[in-house]
C-alpha positions in Angstrom: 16.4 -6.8 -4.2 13.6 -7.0 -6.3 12.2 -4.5 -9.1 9.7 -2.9 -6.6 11.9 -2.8 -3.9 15.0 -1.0 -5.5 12.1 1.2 -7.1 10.8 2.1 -3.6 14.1 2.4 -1.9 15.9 4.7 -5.1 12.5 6.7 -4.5 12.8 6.9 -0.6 16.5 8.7 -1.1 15.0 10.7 -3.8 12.2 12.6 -2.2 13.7 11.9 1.7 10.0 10.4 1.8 8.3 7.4 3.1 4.9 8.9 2.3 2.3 6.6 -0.3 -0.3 9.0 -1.8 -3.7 7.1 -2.6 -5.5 7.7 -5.4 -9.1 7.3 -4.9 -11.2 9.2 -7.0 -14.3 9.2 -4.8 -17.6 10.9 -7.1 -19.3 12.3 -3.6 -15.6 14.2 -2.9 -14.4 15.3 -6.3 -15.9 18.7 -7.8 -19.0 17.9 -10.1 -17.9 17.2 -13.3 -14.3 16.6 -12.4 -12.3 14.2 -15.3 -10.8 11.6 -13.1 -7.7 11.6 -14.9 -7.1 15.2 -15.2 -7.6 15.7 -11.7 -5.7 12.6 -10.4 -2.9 13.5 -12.9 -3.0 17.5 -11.0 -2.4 15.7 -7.9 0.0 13.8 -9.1 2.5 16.8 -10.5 1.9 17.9 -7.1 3.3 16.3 -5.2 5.3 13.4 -7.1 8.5 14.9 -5.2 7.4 14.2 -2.0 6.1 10.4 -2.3 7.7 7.3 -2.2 4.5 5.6 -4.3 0.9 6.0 -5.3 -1.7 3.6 -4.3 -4.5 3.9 -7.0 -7.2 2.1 -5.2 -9.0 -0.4 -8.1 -12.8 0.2 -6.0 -12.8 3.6 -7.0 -12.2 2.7 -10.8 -14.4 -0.4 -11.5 -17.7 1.0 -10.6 -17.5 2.7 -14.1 -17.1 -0.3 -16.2 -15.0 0.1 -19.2 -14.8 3.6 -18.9 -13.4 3.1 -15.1 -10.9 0.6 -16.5 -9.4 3.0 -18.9 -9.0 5.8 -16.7 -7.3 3.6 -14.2 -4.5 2.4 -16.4 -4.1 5.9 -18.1 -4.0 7.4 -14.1 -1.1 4.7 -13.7 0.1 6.2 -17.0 0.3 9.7 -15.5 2.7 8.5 -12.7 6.5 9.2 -13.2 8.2 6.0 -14.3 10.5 6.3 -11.4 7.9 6.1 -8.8 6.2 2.8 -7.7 2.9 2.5 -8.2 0.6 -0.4 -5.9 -2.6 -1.4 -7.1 -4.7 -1.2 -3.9 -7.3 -4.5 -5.2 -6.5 -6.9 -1.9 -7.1 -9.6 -4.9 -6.6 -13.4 -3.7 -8.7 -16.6 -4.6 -8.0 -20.0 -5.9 -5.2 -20.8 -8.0 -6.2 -20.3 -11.2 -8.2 -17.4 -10.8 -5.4 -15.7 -8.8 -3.4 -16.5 -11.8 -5.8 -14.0 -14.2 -5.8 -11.4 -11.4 -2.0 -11.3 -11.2 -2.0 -11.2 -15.2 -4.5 -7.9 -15.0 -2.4 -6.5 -12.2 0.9 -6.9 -13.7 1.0 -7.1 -17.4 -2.5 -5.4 -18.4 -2.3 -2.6 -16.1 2.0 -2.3 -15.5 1.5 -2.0 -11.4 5.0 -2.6 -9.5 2.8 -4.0 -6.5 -0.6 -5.3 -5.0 -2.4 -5.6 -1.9 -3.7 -9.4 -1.5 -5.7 -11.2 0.8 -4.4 -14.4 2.7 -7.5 -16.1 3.7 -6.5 -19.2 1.4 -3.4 -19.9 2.1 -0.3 -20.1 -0.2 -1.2 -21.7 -3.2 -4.1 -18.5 -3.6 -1.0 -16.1 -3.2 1.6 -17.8 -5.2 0.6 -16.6 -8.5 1.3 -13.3 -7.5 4.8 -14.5 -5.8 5.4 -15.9 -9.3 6.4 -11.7 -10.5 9.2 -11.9 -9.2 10.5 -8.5 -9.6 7.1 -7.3 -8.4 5.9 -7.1 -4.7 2.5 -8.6 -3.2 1.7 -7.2 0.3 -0.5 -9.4 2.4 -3.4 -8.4 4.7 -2.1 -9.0 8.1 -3.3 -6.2 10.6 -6.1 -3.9 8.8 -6.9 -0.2 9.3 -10.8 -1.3 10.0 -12.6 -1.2 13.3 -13.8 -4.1 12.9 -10.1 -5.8 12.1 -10.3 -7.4 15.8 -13.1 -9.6 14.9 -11.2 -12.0 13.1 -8.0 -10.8 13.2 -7.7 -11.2 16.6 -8.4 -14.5 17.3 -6.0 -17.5 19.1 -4.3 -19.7 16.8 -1.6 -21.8 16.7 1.0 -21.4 19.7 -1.6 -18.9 21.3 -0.7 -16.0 18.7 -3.4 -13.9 17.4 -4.2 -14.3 13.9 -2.4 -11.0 12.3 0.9 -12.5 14.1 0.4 -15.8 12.6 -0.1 -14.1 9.6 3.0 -12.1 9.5 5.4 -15.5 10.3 3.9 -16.8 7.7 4.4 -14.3 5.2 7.5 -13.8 6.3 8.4 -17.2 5.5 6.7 -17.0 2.1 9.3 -13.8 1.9 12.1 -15.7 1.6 10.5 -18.8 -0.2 13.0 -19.4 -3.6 15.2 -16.3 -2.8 12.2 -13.5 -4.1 12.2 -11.1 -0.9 8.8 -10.0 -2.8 6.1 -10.0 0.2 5.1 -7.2 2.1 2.1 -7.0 5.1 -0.3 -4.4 5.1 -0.5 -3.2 8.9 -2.7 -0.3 9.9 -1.4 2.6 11.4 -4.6 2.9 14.0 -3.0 -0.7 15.7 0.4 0.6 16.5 0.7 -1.8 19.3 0.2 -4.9 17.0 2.4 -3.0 14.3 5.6 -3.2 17.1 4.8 -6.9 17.9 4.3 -7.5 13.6 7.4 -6.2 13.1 9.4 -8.5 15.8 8.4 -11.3 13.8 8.7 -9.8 10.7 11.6 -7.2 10.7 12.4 -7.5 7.3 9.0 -6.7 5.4 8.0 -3.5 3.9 5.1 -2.8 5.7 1.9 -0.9 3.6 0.5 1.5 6.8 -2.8 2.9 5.9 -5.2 4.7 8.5 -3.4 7.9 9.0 -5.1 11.2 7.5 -8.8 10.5 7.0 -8.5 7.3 9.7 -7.1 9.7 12.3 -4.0 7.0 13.5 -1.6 8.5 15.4 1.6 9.2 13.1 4.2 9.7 15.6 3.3 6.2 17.4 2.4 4.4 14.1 6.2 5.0 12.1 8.0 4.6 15.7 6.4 1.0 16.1 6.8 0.3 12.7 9.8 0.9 11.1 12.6 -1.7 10.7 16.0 -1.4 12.0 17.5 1.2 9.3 14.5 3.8 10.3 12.9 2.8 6.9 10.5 -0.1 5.4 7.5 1.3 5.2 4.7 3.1 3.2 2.8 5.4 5.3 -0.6 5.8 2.9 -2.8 8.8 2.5 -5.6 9.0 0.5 -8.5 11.2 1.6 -6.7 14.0 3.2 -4.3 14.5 0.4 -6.6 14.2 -2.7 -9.6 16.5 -1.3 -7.7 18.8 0.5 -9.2 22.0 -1.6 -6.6 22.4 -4.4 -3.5 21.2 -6.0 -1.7 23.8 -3.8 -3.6 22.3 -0.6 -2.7 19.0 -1.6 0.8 19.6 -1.8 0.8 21.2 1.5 -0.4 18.2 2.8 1.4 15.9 1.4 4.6 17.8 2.6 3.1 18.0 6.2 2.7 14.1 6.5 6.2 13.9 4.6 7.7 15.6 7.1 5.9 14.0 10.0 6.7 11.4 9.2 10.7 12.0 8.7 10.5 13.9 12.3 9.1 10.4 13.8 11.6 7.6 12.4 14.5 10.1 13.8 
C-alpha cells in the first residue's frame, strides 16, 4: 500500500469518514476582505475530524499570481500532517512537461495526490506514476453536464469511453507493483459509477458532484464503493466552505459524513 493510500485508509478509521472537503476559495463567495488562508485554515480546524482528505483546488489559487501560489502551499501547510491532502489541478501533457508538473505537485507544494487528465495516453501520466508513494487519480467519468459529449462515445469492444478509461487505468494500477492510480467518477453518474467500478473494483474512486452539484448521495456511495464498503472520496466543496460560519461548516461536513456512513451500510 502506498504513502497515500495508507494515509487515506489510517484517516478513514480515524474519523469513521469517507468525506473529502474541497478547498476552493471562491472571491464572489468569501466575505469581502476575507484572508484566504485564515479562512481556509478556520475551515479546516473545523472539521479536520470528520474528513478523510482536503482537495485544495489549484484554479482557485493561481488567478492571484505569486501571491495565489503562496497561500496555496501555506493552505496545504494548515492541514494536519495526518490527513491527505489532493491537489485538485487535472494536470496531464507531454512527457516532459508532465515531468515539471509532477515536480510542482509533489516536491514544491508536498501534495499526497493529484487529479490528471488521460487524454494522452500513458507516457503523459507516467511522470506522475513515477511518485510512487503518491497517488494520481485519472479523469474517467466527470461531474459535468456536458461529460457525455465525449465521454460517452463507442470505442474499442463497443465500451463507452469512461469504461475504456477505467481498464485502462486499472491496468496502469498495477503496472510495476505501485497500486498508485485512482479515477475520478462523478457522483451525478451513479449508473456509470456501478459499471466503473465492475471493471475497476480495486481503485479509490475521487466522487465529486454531491453538495453544490446536487448528486444523489445515497445512490452515488451505494454504486460506488468496493467490496469492503470503502474506496472512495466523496468531495464537497461549495456547500461545506460557504455554508455561513465555521460552526455551519462543521454541521455540514458532519451531515455528509454521516450520509455517507448510513449509505455504504
Amino acid at each position: 500500500m502506498n504513502g497515500f493510500r495508507a494515509k487515506y485508509e489510517a484517516t478513514v478509521e480515524r474519523n469513521r469518514s469517507l468525506l473529502c472537503v474541497g478547498l476552493d476559495p471562491d472571491a464572489a463567495l468569501m466575505p469581502p476582505g476575507a484572508d484566504v488562508v485564515e479562512y481556509l485554515g478556520r475551515i479546516i480546524e473545523a472539521t479536520s475530524d470528520l474528513v478523510c482528505c482536503y482537495k485544495p483546488n489549484a484554479a482557485f489559487f493561481e488567478p492571484n499570481g505569486d501571491a495565489g501560489w503562496r497561500d496555496l502551499k501555506a493552505v496545504i501547510e494548515r492541514i494536519p500532517s495526518h490527513i491527505p491532502v489532493l491537489l485538485d489541478a487535472k494536470r496531464g501533457d507531454v512527457g516532459n512537461t508532465s515531468k515539471a508538473y509532477a515536480r510542482a505537485v509533489f516536491d514544491t507544494l508536498g501534495a499526497d495526490a493529484v487529479t490528471a487528465n488521460p487524454y494522452l495516453g500513458s507516457d503523459g501520466l507516467e511522470p506522475f506514476f513515477s511518485y510512487s508513494d503518491k497517488h494520481t487519480f485519472v479523469l474517467c467519468r466527470t461531474s459535468n453536464e456536458g461529460a457525455r459529449e465525449l465521454q460517452d462515445l463507442t470505442v474499442g469492444e463497443g465500451r463507452p469511453l469512461y469504461e475504456h478509461v477505467a481498464m485502462l487505468a486499472a491496468g496502469w494500477n498495477v503496472r510495476e507493483g505501485r497500486e498508485n492510480v485512482g479515477l475520478v467518477v462523478g457522483a451525478t453518474y451513479p449508473e456509470e459509477a456501478a459499471r466503473i467500478r465492475e471493471v475497476a473494483p480495486d481503485l479509490l474512486f475521487l466522487m465529486p458532484g454531491v453538495g453544490a452539484q446536487a448528486g444523489d448521495l445515497e445512490a452515488a456511495v451505494q454504486a460506488s464503493v468496493d467490496a469492503h464498503g470503502g474506496a472512495i472520496l466523496v468531495s464537497a466543496s461549495r456547500s461545506v466552505l460557504y455554508a455561513g460560519n465555521e460552526e455551519a461548516s462543521r454541521a455540514e461536513a458532519m451531515r455528509l459524513r454521516d450520509g455517507i456512513n448510513a449509505a455504504r451500510g
